[in-house]
Steps between C-alpha positions, in 0.01 A plus 500: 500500500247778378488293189439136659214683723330665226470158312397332846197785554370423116554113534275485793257764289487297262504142605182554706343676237582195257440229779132658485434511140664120470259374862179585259669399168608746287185532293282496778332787382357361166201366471391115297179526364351159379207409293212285599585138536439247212229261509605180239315163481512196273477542174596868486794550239764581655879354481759374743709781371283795512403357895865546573542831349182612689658372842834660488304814416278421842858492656515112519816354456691123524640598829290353795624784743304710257282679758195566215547137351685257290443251231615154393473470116480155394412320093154660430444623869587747772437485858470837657544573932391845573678650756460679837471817289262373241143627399280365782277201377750333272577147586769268358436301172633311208370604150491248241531619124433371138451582166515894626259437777445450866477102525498446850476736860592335802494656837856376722265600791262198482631308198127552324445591174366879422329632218645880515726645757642846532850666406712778689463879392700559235740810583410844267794672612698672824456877526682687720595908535625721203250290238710238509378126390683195612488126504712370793698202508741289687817434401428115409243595254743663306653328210898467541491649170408835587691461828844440280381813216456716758842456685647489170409859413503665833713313760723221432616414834189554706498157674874572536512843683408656777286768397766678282743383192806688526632334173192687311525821655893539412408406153158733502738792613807410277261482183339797604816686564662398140193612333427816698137421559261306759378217330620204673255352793669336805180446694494141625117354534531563848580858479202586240274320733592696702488772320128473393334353826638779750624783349426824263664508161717807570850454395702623804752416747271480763258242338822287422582494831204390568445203217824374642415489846122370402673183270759431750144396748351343213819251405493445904121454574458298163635186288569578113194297397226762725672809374481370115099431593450843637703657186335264314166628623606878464690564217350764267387371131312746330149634436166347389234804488495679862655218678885432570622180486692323778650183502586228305184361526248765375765577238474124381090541481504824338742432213473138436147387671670221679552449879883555579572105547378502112783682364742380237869597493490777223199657732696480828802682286302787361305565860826558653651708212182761584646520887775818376266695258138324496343829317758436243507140462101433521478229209106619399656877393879368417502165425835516275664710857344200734647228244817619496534565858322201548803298307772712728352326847511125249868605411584539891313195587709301273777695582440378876431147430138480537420411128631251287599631130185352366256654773679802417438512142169352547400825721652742307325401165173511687252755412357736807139332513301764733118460638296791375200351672677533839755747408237719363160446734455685768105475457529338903630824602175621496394247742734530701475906556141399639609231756746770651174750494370257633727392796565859622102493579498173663815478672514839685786521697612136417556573161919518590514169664322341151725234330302282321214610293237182382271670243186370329704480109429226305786504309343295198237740511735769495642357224195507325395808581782652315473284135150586507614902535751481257277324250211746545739831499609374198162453335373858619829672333372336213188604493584853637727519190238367244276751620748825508732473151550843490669576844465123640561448854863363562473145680575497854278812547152357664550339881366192618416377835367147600401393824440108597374388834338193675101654541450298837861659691569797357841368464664673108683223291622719234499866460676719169524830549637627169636381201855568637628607855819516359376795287235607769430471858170688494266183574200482364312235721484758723386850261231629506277503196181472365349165547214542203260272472686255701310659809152431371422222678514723811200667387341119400543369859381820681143475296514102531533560864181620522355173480651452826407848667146579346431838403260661214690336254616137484781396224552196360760389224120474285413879587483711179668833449447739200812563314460818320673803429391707838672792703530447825470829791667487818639775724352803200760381247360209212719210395433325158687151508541328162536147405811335332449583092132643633304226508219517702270123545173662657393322792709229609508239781821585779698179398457622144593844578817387707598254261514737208619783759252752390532830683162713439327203673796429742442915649144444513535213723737680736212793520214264558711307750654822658873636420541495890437086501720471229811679662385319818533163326834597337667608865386162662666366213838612577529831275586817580354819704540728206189322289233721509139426417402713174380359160861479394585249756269211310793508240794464728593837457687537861836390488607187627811257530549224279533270864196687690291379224646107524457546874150615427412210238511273831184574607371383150727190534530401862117475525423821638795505738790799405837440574770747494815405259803424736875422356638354789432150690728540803795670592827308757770717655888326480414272821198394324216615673198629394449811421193530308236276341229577250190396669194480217185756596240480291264817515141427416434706233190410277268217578566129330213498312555837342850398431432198311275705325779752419705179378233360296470860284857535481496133329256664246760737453743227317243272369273834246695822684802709426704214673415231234828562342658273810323216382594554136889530648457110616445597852223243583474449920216625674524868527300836569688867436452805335627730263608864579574797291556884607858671309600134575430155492400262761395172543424352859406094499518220719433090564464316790846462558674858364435817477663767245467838437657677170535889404707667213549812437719837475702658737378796419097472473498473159222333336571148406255443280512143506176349712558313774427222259764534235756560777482429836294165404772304298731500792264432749402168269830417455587515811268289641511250257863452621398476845272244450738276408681499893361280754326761738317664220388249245231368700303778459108384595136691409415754767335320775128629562376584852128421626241738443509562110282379256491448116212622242455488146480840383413695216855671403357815320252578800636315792141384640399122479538338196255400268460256240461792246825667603768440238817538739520355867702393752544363847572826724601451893337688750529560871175305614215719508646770289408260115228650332137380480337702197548341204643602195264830297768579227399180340170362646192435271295682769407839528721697651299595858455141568823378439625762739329333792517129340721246695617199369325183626693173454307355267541814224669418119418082590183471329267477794200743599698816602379702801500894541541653838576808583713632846590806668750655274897433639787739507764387241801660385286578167428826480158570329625765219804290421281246324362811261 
C-alpha cells in the first residue's frame, strides 16, 4: 500500500509537470531565427529545384494543414500557399521555370501576371538553452528511412510496446550477467526521451523511478508517431564548434548540407549509428569508426526487412560524402550572437515569451560575404608569408571582419566575424580597433560643412592645403605625422588630398577647421564618446568597431541621414503576436549637399586614390569609399544600393603591415562584385544630386577658376555660393597682383576683347601662404 501511494504521489508530480512542458510543446523554449525574405522576378536564374529546397527550409511543406504554408509542385512549376503563420506580405503564386530561370510569376490572388514577388524567410537555425542548435521537424518530414535505422539500432518494438520491452531488458541483463559487465542498453525510445527532456543524468535509483513513472505519462498522453518527433527533435548528435547539436534535422545540415527530407539511405544509417557514442562515431574525425558503424545499423535494417539485398549492398559500398561547407561554417554564428545582443535590448522583459526571430540576413549575401573572406584571407597569408621567409606568419593568424548593410534601413545583410567561430568566438565586427585612415572623411565633412555654417574659413573640395613635413603643438606636447613611404605633394586641393589619403595635410585641416568640429561631426555620425579632439584624431587614431564605422558611413550614403545598424526586423511570441518591430529613424546628421559632396570625393578615391585597386579587381558599379590603414587594414565603401565595411587584422595589435589597400580592399571588391550579381543590388544607380550645388571648371593644381593657360582642369562641385571667383595665378600670363583680384568674364580664352575688373576680395578655402 506504501508502495502503490508512493508511485500515486510521483505520478501526479510528474504528469502535471509533463502535461505543462507538452501544453507549450516541448521545445517551446527555443528560439527560430529566419533571414530576410527573398525577392525573385523573371528572368532571375533560379531552378524549380533549388525553389523547393529553399521552401522546405522556410518550413513549407506538401501538407495543406501546414500552418506556415504548402506547395504543389507541378512539370516546370510550383505553386506556393503561405500559411496563417507565414511572413506577413507573401501572397500565393505559381512560378514558371525554363532553361534555369524564372519563366513565368503568377499571383493565385488575382490571376495577373507579376514581374517579381517575394519568398518566406529562410530558417538559420533553432537555439535554445545549454548552446544547443536545432532544426525542428514533424514526424512526416522525416524520411521512413531514418524512421526504420533508427528503430533498428535502438528499439525494435517501439510501435509495439508500451513504453518498455521486456524481451530486451531480459536479454540486456542476461548478456550483461554472462559477461560480467554493463554494456547492454535496454532503454526503449520512450524511456531516453524521457530520459533527456525531464531529468538529470545521474545514474540512481531514484532517477529510475522517476524515468519510469515520466514514460509511463508519455506512452499515455502521446501516440508512437509524436514521441518519435520529439526524440527525433532531441536526440544528441555531436559538436560543431561551441554549439551542440540536437536533432535529426540540424544533424542532417551540419554533416551532409541537405535538409532532412534530402537524405539517402546510407545517410539515414550512419545518423542513427552516432545516437550511442556521437563523439566517437563523428564521420569528419573517424570516418573508418562512422563507416563501420554506419554498415551495423544497414546490417539490422536488412536484418528487419526494410532493405532489399541490393539496397543493402548498394548502401554499404557507398562512400560517407560529408558537407564541409555546412559541416564546417559557422561564419553565421557571428550574426547570430548580435541578433541575441540585440534582442535582450529591445525586448526587455519580453525577451522569454520570443519564439520566432525574422532578421534582416540575406542569405545570398551571406553567402557571399563568406567566399569573398575566404578568398581574401587566403591572399593576405600569402602575402604575409612572401614578405616574412624567415619566421613567416602561419595562415589562419590575421582576423577578418566584414560588415554588409542596406545604407537607406540600417538593416545588416551579411556580417563575418572571424575567419572561424568554430576556432574563435571573439567577434570582430564588434572590436575595437583603430579605424586609420578610414575615418578621414570625418575631418573632410566637418571643414566642408562650413560652407553651410560660415565662419573665417570656408572649405570647398577646391581649397588647397600644404602638404609638408610640419609638427604639429597641441596641449605642450608636438606630434610629427608622416606620410605612407614619406611622400609629401606640397599643396594640394582636399579631393586630392583625400583621394591619395595624405595625412600632414589631412591634420592641418582638422586644426584649421577645429579638432572640437571634427569630434562633433564624428558623434553625430554615430561613433563613440571616447574620440577625443587632438591632432591624432585626423588619422583615426581612437578606436572604433568595425560596425560603428558601417553605421557611420550612412550619413555619407543615406544623403546626410545616419542610421543605426539593426539585426532584427520583428520579433512574434508562440501565439503569434507581435512583439517587436524595427521601425526605420533616420537621424539628420550632415546636410545633403555636403553629403553628396562627401560621395563625390570618395568616388575620386577609386577612380586616381588608394581605392583604384577596386576598379582594377573588375568591380565597375558606381561607387565612393575609402581606404584605411593604422596596425590594420580597412576599407569602408558603398553604392546606392549596399553598403560594406572591411577590417583585418591581429588579435593581438600587431602591425599588419599590409595597407588597407593590399588587404582589406580585395575582399571588399570581391565581395561586391558578387553582390551585384543578386536582384536587390545590381541596380546600383549614380548618386543622385540635391539642389543647391554647382559645377566649375577648375584649375587642379590651384583650385581657383580655370584658365585657358592651365595645363590640368576639371569640373569641381560646389555648394552654391561657396565656387571660387579668382581665377587661376599659378599659371596666368598676368602678373601676379592682378591676377589675384582678376575674375573670369564669360567671354575669356574665346577670342573676343577680354575685360579686367576687379572686386572686393572673397573668402575661399585658399589660404594665401599655401600658394607659396
Amino acid at each position: 500500500a506504501a508502495a502503490l501511494f508512493l508511485f500515486g504521489v510521483y505520478y501526479v508530480k510528474f504528469s502535471r509537470l509533463i502535461d505543462r512542458r507538452l501544453a507549450s510543446g516541448a521545445f517551446a523554449d527555443t528560439l527560430n531565427i529566419y533571414s530576410a525574405p527573398r525577392t525573385i522576378g523573371v528572368g532571375d536564374s533560379l531552378t524549380l529545384q533549388e525553389t523547393l529546397t529553399g521552401l522546405t527550409r522556410s518550413g513549407y511543406t506538401a501538407a495543406r494543414s501546414n500552418p506556415v504554408g504548402w506547395y504543389n509542385a507541378r512539370a516546370n512549376g510550383v505553386e506556393i500557399f503561405p500559411g496563417k503563420d507565414s511572413y506577413p506580405g507573401t501572397e500565393p503564386v505559381v512560378l514558371s521555370f525554363a532553361g534555369g530561370k524564372v519563366a513565368r510569376i503568377v499571383s493565385l490572388a488575382d490571376n495577373t501576371e507579376r514581374r517579381e514577388c517575394r519568398l518566406e524567410p529562410q530558417l538559420i537555425t533553432n537555439l535554445s538553452a545549454n548552446h544547443e542548435k536545432r532544426r525542428l521537424v514533424r514526424f512526416a518530414d522525416i524520411p521512413p528511412d531514418l524512421v526504420h535505422a533508427v528503430i533498428s539500432v535502438e528499439d525494435k518494438r517501439f510501435f509495439r510496446h508500451s513504453g518498455f520491452d521486456p524481451l530486451r531488458m531480459l536479454k540486456a541483463a542476461y548478456i550483461d550477467l554472462k559477461d560480467g559487465r554493463k554494456e547492454q542498453g535496454a532503454s526503449t525510445l520512450s524511456m531516453q526521451l524521457a530520459r533527456s527532456l525531464w531529468l538529470e543524468p545521474d545514474k540512481n535509483w531514484k532517477r529510475k523511478f522517476e524515468e519510469l513513472i515520466i514514460t509511463l505519462h508519455l506512452e499515455h498522453r502521446l501516440t508512437k508517431q509524436q514521441i518519435f518527433e520529439n526524440y527525433a527533435n532531441q536526440v544528441y548528435l555531436g559538436r560543431r564548434g561551441p554549439f551542440s547539436i540536437n536533432g535529426f534535422g540540424e544533424a542532417a545540415y551540419s554533416y551532409f548540407g541537405k535538409e532532412l527530407s534530402q537524405i539517402t539511405v546510407p545517410e539515414a544509417a550512419l545518423l542513427a549509428g552516432m545516437i550511442q557514442r556521437p563523439s566517437y562515431y563523428n564521420p569528419f574525425r573517424y570516418p573508418d569508426r562512422a563507416r563501420e558503424r554506419r554498415n551495423m545499423v544497414l546490417d539490422l535494417m536488412l536484418a528487419n526487412g526494410y532493405l532489399s539485398g541490393d539496397e543493402y549492398r548498394q548502401s554499404a559500398s557507398a562512400s560517407i560524402k560529408l558537407s564541409e561547407e555546412h559541416g564546417g561554417r559557422l561564419e553565421t554564428s557571428y550574426f547570430l550572437d548580435v541578433v541575441s545582443d540585440e534582442l535582450q535590448t529591445r525586448l526587455d522583459d519580453h525577451e522569454k515569451t520570443a519564439r520566432y526571430i525574422y532578421s534582416t540576413l540575406d542569405p545570398d549575401l551571406q553567402t557571399a560575404a563568406e567566399e569573398a573572406v575566404r578568398l581574401g584571407m587566403e591572399n593576405v597569408d600569402r602575402q604575409l608569408r612572401g614578405a616574412r621567409k624567415r619566421g613567416a606568419v602561419p595562415p589562419g593568424q590575421p582576423q577578418v571582419a566584414l560588415i554588409a548593410l542596406d545604407p537607406h534601413t540600417g538593416e545588416v545583410k551579411a556580417l563575418v566575424g572571424g575567419r572561424s567561430y568554430g576556432a574563435s568566438q571573439l567577434n570582430h565586427a564588434l572590436a575595437m580597433r583603430q579605424p586609420g585612415s578610414s575615418f578621414k572623411p570625418f575631418v573632410y565633412a566637418a571643414a566642408l560643412e562650413t560652407a553651410i555654417a560660415g565662419g573665417s574659413h570656408i572649405f570647398t573640395p577646391a581649397s588647397v592645403i600644404d602638404d609638408s613635413p610640419t609638427t604639429f603643438r597641441f596641449a605642450s606636447q608636438t606630434y610629427t605625422p608622416g606620410n605612407f613611404h614619406q611622400n609629401f605633394m606640397g599643396p594640394v586641393t582636399l579631393r586630392t588630398a583625400l583621394a591619395h589619403s595624405l595625412n600632414v595635410a589631412t591634420v592641418k585641416l582638422a586644426e584649421d577647421v577645429g579638432y572640437d568640429k571634427v569630434v562633433s561631426m564624428a558623434r553625430r555620425a554615430g561613433l563613440n564618446e571616447a574620440i577625443k579632439p587632438t591632432p591624432a584624431v585626423a588619422l583615426g587614431a581612437y578606436e572604433a568597431t568595425p560596425l560603428e564605422i558601417a553605421g557611420a558611413y550612412t550619413v555619407f550614403a543615406n544623403r546626410g541621414q545616419r542610421l543605426s545598424p539593426t539585426t532584427v526586423d520583428f520579433v512574434r511570441a508562440r501565439d503569434g503576436s507581435l512583439l517587436y518591430e524595427h521601425q526605420v529613424e533616420p537621424v539628420a546628421a550632415l546636410d545633403p549637399k555636403v553629403a553628396y559632396l562627401m560621395v563625390n570625393m570618395l568616388q575620386e578615391v577609386l577612380r586616381s586614390g588608394t581605392g583604384a585597386g577596386v576598379r582594377a579587381q573588375g568591380f565597375n558599379l558606381p561607387a565612393a569609399g575609402k581606404t584605411g590603414t593604422s596596425r590594420d587594414g580597412w576599407f569602408a565603401g558603398f553604392t546606392s544600393e549596399l553598403l560594406c565595411v572591411v577590417w583585418i587584422g591581429f588579435d593581438d595589435n600587431r602591425d599588419l603591415n599590409l595597407e588597407g589597400a593590399r588587404s582589406a580592399l580585395p575582399v571588399w571588391a570581391e565581395f561586391m562584385k558578387r553582390a551585384g550579381k543578386f536582384r536587390p543590388y545590381r541596380d546600383a544607380k549614380d548618386f543622385s544630386r540635391p539642389a543647391g550645388l554647382v559645377g566649375t571648371e577648375i584649375c587642379t593644381d590651384s583650385g581657383h577658376l580655370a584658365t585657358p593657360f592651365c595645363p590640368r582642369t576639371h569640373t569641381e562641385v560646389f555648394i552654391d555660393g561657396s565656387q571660387p571667383v579668382a581665377e587661376c595665378e599659378l599659371h596666368s600670363p598676368y602678373p601676379q597682383e592682378q591676377a589675384a583680384d582678376r575674375v573670369l568674364d564669360p567671354t575669356f580664352g574665346t577670342g573676343q576683347t577680354v575685360k579686367a575688373r576687379t572686386e572686393p576680395a572673397r573668402r575661399d578655402a585658399t589660404p594665401p601662404q599655401a600658394l607659396h
